[in-house]
N, C-alpha and C positions, 0 to 999 in steps of 0.2 A: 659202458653205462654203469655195469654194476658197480666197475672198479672208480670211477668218479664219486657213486655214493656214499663207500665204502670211506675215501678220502675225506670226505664232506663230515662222515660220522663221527671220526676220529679228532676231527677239526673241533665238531660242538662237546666233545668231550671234554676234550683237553683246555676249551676255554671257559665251559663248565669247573674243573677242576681248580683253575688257576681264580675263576669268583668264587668258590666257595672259599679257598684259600686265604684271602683277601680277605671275606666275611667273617672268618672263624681265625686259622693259625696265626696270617699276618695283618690282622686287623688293626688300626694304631690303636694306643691305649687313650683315654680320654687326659688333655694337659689337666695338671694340679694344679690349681690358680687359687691366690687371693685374693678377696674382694670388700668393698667396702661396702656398707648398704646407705645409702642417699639418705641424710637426712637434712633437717634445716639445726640451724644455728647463727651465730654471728661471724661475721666476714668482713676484714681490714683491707683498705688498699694504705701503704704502707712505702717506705721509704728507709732504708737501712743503712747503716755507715759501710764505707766503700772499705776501710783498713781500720783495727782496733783504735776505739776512744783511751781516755786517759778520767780519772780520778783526780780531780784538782780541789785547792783548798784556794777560795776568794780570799783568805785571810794566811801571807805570808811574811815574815819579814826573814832577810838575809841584814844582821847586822853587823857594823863594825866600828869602835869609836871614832871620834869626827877629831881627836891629837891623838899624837904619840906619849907611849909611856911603857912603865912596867906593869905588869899585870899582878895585882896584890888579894885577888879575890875572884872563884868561881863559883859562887853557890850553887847555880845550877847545872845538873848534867845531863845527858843524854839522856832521852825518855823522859826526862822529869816534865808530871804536869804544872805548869805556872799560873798565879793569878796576874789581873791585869797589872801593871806598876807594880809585880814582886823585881829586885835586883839579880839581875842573869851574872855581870861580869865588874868588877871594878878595878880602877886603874890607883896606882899608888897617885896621892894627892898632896902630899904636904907642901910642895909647892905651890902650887894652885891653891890652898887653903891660906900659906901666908902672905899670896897675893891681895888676896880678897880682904885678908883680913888689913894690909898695907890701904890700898884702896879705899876703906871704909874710913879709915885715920885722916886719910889725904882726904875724903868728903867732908867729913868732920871739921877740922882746920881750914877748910874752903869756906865752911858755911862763918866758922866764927871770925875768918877776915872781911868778910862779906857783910857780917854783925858792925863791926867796926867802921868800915869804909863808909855804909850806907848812917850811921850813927854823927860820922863825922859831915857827911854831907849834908846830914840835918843841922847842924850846929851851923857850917858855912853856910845855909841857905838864911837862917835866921839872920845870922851876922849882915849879910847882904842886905834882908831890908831893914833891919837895924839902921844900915849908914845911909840905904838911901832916905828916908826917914830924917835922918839927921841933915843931908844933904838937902832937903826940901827947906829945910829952917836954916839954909846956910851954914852950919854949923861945921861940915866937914868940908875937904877941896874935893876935886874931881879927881884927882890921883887916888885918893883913899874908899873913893866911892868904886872906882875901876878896878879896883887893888879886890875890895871886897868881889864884888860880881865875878872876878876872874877865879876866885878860891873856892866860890860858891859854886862855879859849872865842872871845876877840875876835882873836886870832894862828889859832885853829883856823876858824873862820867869814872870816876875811883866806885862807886856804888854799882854803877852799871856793870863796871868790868869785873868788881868781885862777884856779881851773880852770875856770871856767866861762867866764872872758875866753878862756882860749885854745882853747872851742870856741866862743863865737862871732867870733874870728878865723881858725878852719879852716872854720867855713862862710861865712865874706867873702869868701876866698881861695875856695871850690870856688865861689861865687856869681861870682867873676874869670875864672875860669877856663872859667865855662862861657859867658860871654857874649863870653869871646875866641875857642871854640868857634865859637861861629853867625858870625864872619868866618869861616870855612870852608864851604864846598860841597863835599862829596864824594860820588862816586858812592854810594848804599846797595848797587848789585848790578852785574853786566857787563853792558852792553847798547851804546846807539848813541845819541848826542846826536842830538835830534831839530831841536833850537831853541836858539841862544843870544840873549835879547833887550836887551842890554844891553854896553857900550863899556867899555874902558879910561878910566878918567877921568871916569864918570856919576857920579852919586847913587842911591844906589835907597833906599825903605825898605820895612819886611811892610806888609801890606793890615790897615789898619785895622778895628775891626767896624762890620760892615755893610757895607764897601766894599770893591771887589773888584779887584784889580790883578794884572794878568797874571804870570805865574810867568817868573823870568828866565831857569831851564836846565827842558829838557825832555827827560826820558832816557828809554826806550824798553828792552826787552828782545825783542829777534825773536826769540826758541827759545820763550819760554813763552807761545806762542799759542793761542788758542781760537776759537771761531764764537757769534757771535750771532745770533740768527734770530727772525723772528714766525712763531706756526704759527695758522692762524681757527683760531679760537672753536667750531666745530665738532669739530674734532677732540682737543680736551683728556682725551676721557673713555678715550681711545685709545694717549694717549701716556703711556708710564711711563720712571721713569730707568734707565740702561746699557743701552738697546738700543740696537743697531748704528744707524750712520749713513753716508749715502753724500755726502760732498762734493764738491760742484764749483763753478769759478771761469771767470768770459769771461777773464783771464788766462793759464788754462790750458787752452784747448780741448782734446776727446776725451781730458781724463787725468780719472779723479776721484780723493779720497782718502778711506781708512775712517777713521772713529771713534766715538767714544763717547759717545750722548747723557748728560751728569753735571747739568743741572740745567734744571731747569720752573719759573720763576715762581709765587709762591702766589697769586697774582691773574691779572684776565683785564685786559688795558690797554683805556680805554673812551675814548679820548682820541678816537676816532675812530667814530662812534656806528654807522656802515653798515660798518663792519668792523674790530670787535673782533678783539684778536689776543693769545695768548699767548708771551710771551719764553722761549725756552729755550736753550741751551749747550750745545756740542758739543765737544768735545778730542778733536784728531789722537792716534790710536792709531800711526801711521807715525813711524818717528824719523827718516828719509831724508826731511826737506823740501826742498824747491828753494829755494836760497839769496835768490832774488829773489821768495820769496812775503812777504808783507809785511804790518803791520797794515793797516787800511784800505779791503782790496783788498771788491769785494763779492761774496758767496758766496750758494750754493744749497745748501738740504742735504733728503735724503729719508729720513727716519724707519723703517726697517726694521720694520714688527709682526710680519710673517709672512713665511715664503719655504717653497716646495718646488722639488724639483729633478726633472726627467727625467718633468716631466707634461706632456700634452697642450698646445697654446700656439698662440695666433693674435694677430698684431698688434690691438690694442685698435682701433683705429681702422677694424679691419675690421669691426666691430662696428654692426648696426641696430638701431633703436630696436625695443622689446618682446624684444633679447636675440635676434634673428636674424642670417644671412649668407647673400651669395649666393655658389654656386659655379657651375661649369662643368661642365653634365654632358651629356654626348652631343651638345656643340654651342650648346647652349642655356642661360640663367641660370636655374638655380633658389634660391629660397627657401628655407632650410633651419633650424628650430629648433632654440637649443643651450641645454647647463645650464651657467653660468659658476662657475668656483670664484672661486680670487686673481684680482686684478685689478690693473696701475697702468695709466700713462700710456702704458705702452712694449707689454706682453703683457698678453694675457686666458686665466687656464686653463679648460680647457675640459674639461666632465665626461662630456658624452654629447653629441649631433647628428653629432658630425664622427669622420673616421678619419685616422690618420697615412697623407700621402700625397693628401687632397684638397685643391683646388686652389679659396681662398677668393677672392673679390678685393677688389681694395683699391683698387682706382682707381673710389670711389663719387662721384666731382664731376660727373657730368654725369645730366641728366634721362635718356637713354637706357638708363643701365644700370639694367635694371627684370626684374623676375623675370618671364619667359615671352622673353624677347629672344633672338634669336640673339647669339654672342659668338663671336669669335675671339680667341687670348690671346696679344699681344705678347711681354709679356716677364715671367715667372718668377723672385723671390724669393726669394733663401738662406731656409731654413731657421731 
């Protein structure tokens, strides 16, 4: 018996020793945690491009003359800004100048044969009833009366046919005229040379059909910009035209800019079989652009469905799966289920679980921070 006690003693010792040990040497340490403290604000439900947008200009032209010739003139060059109707490119012309100037001669001499014919067919027209006149008082035969009527319709038909030369000598002449035209390059609108691909003293001609040759000026308009973008395939049912949009650019870190979503593709593109995307368009609603934003650049845009303001709000990413969070209460993490309204990438609103003023956390990267753990909280998150 004694020796049973004695075992038993040694037992509550030793397990004695190993709680206090626990309590005091090997006690864990409280995790370090971050946390946010619950506040309200505005909250977006939100729709994002699936792969970088694009900077486009509504206002392009790739030009290149409509004949061939030599190239006698570049005024403008790369980077130059232009007004509307300044000359970008001209082509050597004097042939086409003493076309035109042929042509005008040839209208000319059209009109004053035309002068004459019709002159003459008045004369024969008189003479006709001249004789029929005389014919009436028996005075002439019917040979002479016939003789006249037949001079009188072939002087009237000489009339007709020379007006007709002197329009197709005024459309020789506009046909001259417009082909001494297409030696000219001019701006259609204001913008900025983008490209000049071609020398004083080349040749160039247009792109034959079927074959395709690069355009020799390339003008550019930077004020009438828009956004290009792919949104997945998921989200089409969602998106409709002029909702708000929120843009932004790695060109312009922490600025974005509003606008307009104005058009959605009536197709889904399938060029890409593991992720379809729909094309849609967005115009800057801002008229204060940054001078140096430019076609090109690549952009992000986020689709506006929904927003409220001054509701409940937790960093999304404080967010557990099955729609839980842990907070900080009396020391320790707990567990805590919530009901979420709007949702993006950035806020989660939040409709019941939580109260303004508790303290979520958000520093969820390590195995230890787990609901029932002690916690100590480093450092506190604006609102």
């Amino acid at each position: 018996m004694y020796r049973w006690l004695r075992r038993l003693a040694i037992l509550l010792a030793a397990v004695s020793i190993v709680v206090i040990l626990r309590l005091t040497l090997f006690r864990p340490e409280p995790v370090p945690v971050t946390v946010h403290v619950v506040g309200t604000g505005r909250v977006e439900d939100t729709v994002v491009n699936s792969r970088a947008g694009t900077v486009k200009s509504r206002h392009r032209a790739k030009m290149s003359p409509g004949i061939a010739g030599l190239v006698a003139e570049t005024p403008a060059r790369k980077g130059q800004a232009v007004k509307q109707g300044q000359v970008l490119l001209r082509l050597e012309d004097s042939e086409h100048q003493a076309e035109v100037v042929l042509r005008a001669r040839a209208l000319d001499a059209a009109r004053s044969a035309a002068d004459a014919a019709c002159i003459n067919a008045d004369q024969a027209a008189r003479e006709h009833k001249r004789s029929a006149d005389l014919f009436a008082r028996e005075l002439v035969s019917d040979q002479e009366l016939e003789k006249a009527r037949t001079q009188a319709e072939s002087s009237a038909a000489g009339c007709i046919a020379a007006r007709e030369e002197i329009q197709q000598a005024d459309a020789a002449l506009a046909m001259a005229r417009s082909i001494l035209s297409k030696t000219v390059i001019s701006a259609p609108f204001a913008g900025v040379v983008l490209d000049v691909t071609t020398e004083v003293g080349e040749w160039i001609s247009p792109s034959p059909p079927g074959v395709f040759i690069p355009p020799v000026v390339d003008l550019i308009d930077p004020e009438a910009l828009y956004v290009e973008a792919p949104l997945d395939e998921a989200d089409v049912a969602r998106v409709i035209l002029n909702l708000p949009v929120r843009i932004t650019m790695d060109a312009f870190r922490g600025r974005s800019f509003a606008g307009t979503l104005t058009y959605a593709s009536s197709f889904v593109e399938t060029s890409q079989e593991q992720n379809r995307t729909l094309t849609v368009e967005a115009e800057f609603t801002e008229q204060d652009l940054p001078p140096n934003l430019l076609p090109g650049l690549s952009v992000d845009i986020e689709v506006i469905l929904n927003a409220r303001e001054n509701v409940l709000r937790i960093p999304t990413y404080a967010l557990l799966e099955g729609d839980r969070v842990l907070i900080v209460q009396e020391g320790k993490l707990k567990s805590v289920p919530v009901t979420t309204g709007l949702r993006n990438w950035e806020y989660t609103e939040i409709l019941s679980g939580l109260a303004e003023g508790d303290r979520v956390v958000v520093s969820l990267d390590r195995m230890e921070v787990r609901a029932g753990a002690k916690a100590t909280i480093t450092s506190e998150l604006e609102r």
